[in-house]
C-alpha positions, 0 to 999 in steps of 0.5 A: 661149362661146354653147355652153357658155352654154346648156350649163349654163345654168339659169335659168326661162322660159330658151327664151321669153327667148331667143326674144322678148327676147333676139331680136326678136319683132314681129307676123309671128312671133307670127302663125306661132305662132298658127297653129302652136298651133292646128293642134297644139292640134287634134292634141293633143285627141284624143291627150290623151284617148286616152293618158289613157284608156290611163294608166288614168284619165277623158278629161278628166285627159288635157286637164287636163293638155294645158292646164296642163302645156302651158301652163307648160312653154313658159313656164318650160322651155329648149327653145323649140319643145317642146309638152309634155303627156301623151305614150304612154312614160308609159302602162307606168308610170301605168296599173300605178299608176293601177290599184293606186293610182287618180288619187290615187296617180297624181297623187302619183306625178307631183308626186314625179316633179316634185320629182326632175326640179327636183333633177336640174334643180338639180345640173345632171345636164341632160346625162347624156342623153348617157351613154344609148345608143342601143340603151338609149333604141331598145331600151325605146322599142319595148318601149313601143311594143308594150306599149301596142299590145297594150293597144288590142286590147281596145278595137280589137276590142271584147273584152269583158275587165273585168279584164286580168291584171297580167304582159304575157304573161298579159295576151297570152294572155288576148286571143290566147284572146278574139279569136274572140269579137271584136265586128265593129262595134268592130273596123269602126270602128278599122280605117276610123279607121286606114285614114283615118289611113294613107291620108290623108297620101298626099293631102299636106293640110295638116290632120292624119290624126288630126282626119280619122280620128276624124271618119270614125270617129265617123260610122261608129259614129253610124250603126252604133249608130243601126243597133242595134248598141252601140260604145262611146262616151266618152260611154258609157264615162264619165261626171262629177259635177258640185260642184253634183250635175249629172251627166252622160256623156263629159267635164265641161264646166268648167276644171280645179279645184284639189284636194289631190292625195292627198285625191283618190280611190285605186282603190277609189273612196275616199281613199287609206289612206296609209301607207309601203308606199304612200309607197314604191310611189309614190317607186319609181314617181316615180322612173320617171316622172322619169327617162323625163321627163328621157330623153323630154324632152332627147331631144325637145329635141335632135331639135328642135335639129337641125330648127331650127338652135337650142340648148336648155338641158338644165337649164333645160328639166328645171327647167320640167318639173319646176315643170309637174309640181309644179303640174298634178297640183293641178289634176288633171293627170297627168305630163307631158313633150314629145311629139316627134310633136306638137313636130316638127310645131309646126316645121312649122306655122311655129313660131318660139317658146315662143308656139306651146306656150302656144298650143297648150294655150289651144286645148286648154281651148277644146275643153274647154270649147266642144266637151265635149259633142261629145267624147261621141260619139268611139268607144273604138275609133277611140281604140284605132286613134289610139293604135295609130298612135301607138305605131307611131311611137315605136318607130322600127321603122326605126332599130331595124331598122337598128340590127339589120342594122349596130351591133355585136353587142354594141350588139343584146344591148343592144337585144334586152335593153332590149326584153325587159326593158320588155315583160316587166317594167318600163322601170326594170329595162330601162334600168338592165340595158341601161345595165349592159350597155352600160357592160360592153362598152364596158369590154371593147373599150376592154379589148381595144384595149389591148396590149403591143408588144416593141419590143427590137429596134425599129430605129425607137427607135435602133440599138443593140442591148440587152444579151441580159438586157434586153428593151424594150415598149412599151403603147398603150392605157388601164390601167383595172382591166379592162385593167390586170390582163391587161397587167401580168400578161403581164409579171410572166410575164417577170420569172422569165426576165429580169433587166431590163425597159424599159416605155415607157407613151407611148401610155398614155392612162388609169392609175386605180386599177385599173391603179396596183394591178396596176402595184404587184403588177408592182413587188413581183413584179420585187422578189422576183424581182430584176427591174429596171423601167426607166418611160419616157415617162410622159403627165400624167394617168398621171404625176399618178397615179404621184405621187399614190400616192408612187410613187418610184425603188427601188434596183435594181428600179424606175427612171425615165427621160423617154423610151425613148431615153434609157433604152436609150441609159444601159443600152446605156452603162452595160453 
């Protein structure tokens, strides 16, 4: 029962026991999560700030975040090789928060969206994941992808826009306007950051493209503003008051402070001014956050299953990301989930355990605190570039391109809605239409498999012929109200021309509701007509539905035998 143990199992810190107690973990494996946790500590740094930067809010929210959602989601969740932080599929949803609302709000969003992951951790809803298709999850994936891609023009090419409309396609139509007046030193120093990142992984080095990149960017922008022209810089684009009154460019040089999330400040600078409609937003909002966690999460989980060999528990993996979430936002991160990019590549920097994770976030709040300063000079630019990469790699541009050229056309209007949908509205809207519309089609091929066969003369049943007022069929398929009402329509039709029907439900797998109460209009149309039914061959689930609804024999209209067989033999005979 292993399968079914880490099923349901829900339990705190689930993947660390498995991996360091249940299994042995001596020196050699601690070794290879060191050095997994440093290599993915490296790419997380800069890939905090950015997406914290694209979330709305200061860099260093960003790193907050990587620290302490890195640090307990390893220690309290059911996947043993996620690393977890702030991840691009959020940025659609904080950055309209962060805007409206400012960090307050964001960081009261999250610990909602925390409270609801632990609900759904609790009611054991870990695998409904299952139940999403994957023209649903590629669908508004991609539409993410492209939202935030458009959001890095501004800064790829140094646009100079204060404020950017609030709908995607104003916000296209407004850079579309702007490019022209776009500043050549910002566009040269995202396009050698993304040049350096594209070309970089064709040397086949072991250091990642983003430590290289923004390396390469940073000194171009050095010598481009020690030339006299003006990049901007983190250090440039934000600064930080210290408790004490210090103040100072880029990011504060400190380790996260405890502050009451909703004590911190809104939009405007200043408290938020609580009231329903604001306790609604954010509810609505948390709302999104969690359920793209708990998709984002399990589907991360997943993935890494199949590169490692291992199983991860669904429910105790939502549980440590929904504590994580709880938690950081009393420390100033913002919502945090497992990122696939950086998880995939822990596996394969030698990854053996929730260790690597822990690590990971250790090496984040050492460059917090050591490399501050220093973080200064990164270019807004060269993050746009970093960010753009990202976004690219998250839309899986290949699979959805596969899935175009060979799903079912039913499984593309999934797509292309879910798609639309996110880049045009929102993810929430997206997934519910593309999970509507999905569910539909099903129904209507499932619909569509189910027919009725005349099986009156079928020589393969016996070889007696029926009487000439007797006709035989036989239905194959489920009887669900999207079918049922087709199937027993095309009978009544008949019980106006004959006078006895044999109907053999062998091949019926489902009868619900839907189909018991088209069953019954059969009945009551057999009655007026004096049509007799003859039922055979009734499975359990459908037998079990018949006598849950007292359904009984009725004296010249509604019969029942075991079998077809049986039926024709006793109407052969008894005529």
């Amino acid at each position: 029962m292993p399968h079914r143990a880490h099923l349901f199992s829900l339990r705190i810190g689930h993947a660390l026991r498995e991996a360091c107690i249940t299994e042995h973990y001596g020196a050699p494996r601690f070794t290879r999560d060191l050095l997994a946790g440093i290599t993915v500590g490296i790419i997380a740094i800069p890939l905090a700030m950015a997406l914290a930067i694209a979330s709305g809010v200061p860099p260093q929210y960003g790193l907050y975040t990587a620290i302490i959602a890195g640090f307990l989601i390893p220690l309290l969740g059911g996947s043993r090789f996620s690393i977890s932080g702030p991840t691009a599929a959020f940025v659609v949803i904080l950055y309209p928060i962060a805007q409206k609302y400012g960090l307050g709000g964001l960081l009261v969003a999250s610990v909602m969206a925390g409270g609801i992951l632990v609900v759904m951790a609790l009611l054991r809803l870990g695998r409904l994941i299952e139940y999403i298709p994957e023209a649903v999850t590629l669908g508004f994936t991609a539409g993410i992808a492209v939202v935030i891609a458009t959001l890095q023009i501004k800064d790829f090419f140094g646009l100079q826009l204060p404020d950017m409309p609030e709908h995607y396609l104003e916000k296209l139509w407004l850079l579309i306007q702007s490019l022209p007046d776009f500043y050549w030193p910002s566009f040269v120093v995202a396009a050698a950051t993304l040049a350096i990142m594209l070309l970089w992984p064709l040397l086949k080095l072991p250091v990642p493209p983003h430590l290289p990149a923004l390396i390469v960017g940073t000194l171009v922008a050095v010598v481009l503003n020690q030339s006299g022209f003006s990049v901007d810089t983190i250090g440039s684009r934000f600064s930080y008051t210290l408790a004490d009154g210090t103040t100072g460019l880029g990011i504060p040089p400190q380790l996260p402070q405890f502050e009451w999330p909703w004590l911190q400040a809104g939009a405007n600078g200043e408290s938020i001014q609580w009231n329903l409609r604001v306790v609604q937003d954010l509810l609505a909002a948390a709302f999104a956050i969690a359920m793209l966690g708990a998709i984002e999460s399990l589907l991360c989980a997943v993935v890494l299953d199949g590169m490692s060999g291992k199983r991860h528990s669904a429910n105790s993996e939502l549980l440590g990301q929904g504590i994580a979430n709880i938690i950081t936002p009393f420390f100033g991160g913002i919502t945090a989930t497992a990122a696939l990019a950086r998880s995939a590549a822990s596996i394969k920097a030698g990854a053996e355990s929730p260790i690597a994770g822990i690590i990971h976030a250790l090496v984040v709040l050492l460059g917090l605190v050591a490399l501050a300063p220093l973080l200064a000079y990164l270019p807004m630019p060269a993050m746009a570039a970093l960010l753009v990469m990202v976004a690219w790699g998250m839309s899986e541009a290949h699979k959805a391109v596969h899935l175009i050229k060979t799903a079912p056309r039913g499984d593309v209007w999934v797509f292309i809605t879910c798609f639309a949908l996110t880049v045009l509205f929102d993810m929430v809207i997206a997934i519910t239409a593309g999970i509507v519309l999905a569910a539909l089609l099903f129904m209507k091929e499932i619909a569509a498999m189910t027919h009725v066969d005349d099986v009156t003369d079928d020589g393969r049943i016996d070889d007696k012929k029926l009487p000439e007022n007797w006709r035989a069929f036989s239905i194959s398929g489920p009887l669900f109200f999207a079918a049922a009402d087709r199937v027993f329509g095309e009978l009544s039709t008949l019980c106006t021309e004959q006078q006895h029907i044999i109907l053999s439900l062998k091949e019926v797998s489902l009868l619900d509701a839907g189909g018991l109460s088209a069953l019954n209009k059969l009945i009551a149309k057999c009655e007026k007509n004096n049509t007799e039914l003859i039922l055979t061959d009734i499975p359990k689930q459908p037998l079990s539905t018949l006598a849950h609804a007292n359904i009984k024999p009725i004296k010249g209209v509604l019969r029942f035998y075991l079998t077809l067989a049986e039926a024709r033999r006793v109407v052969v005979e008894g005529h």
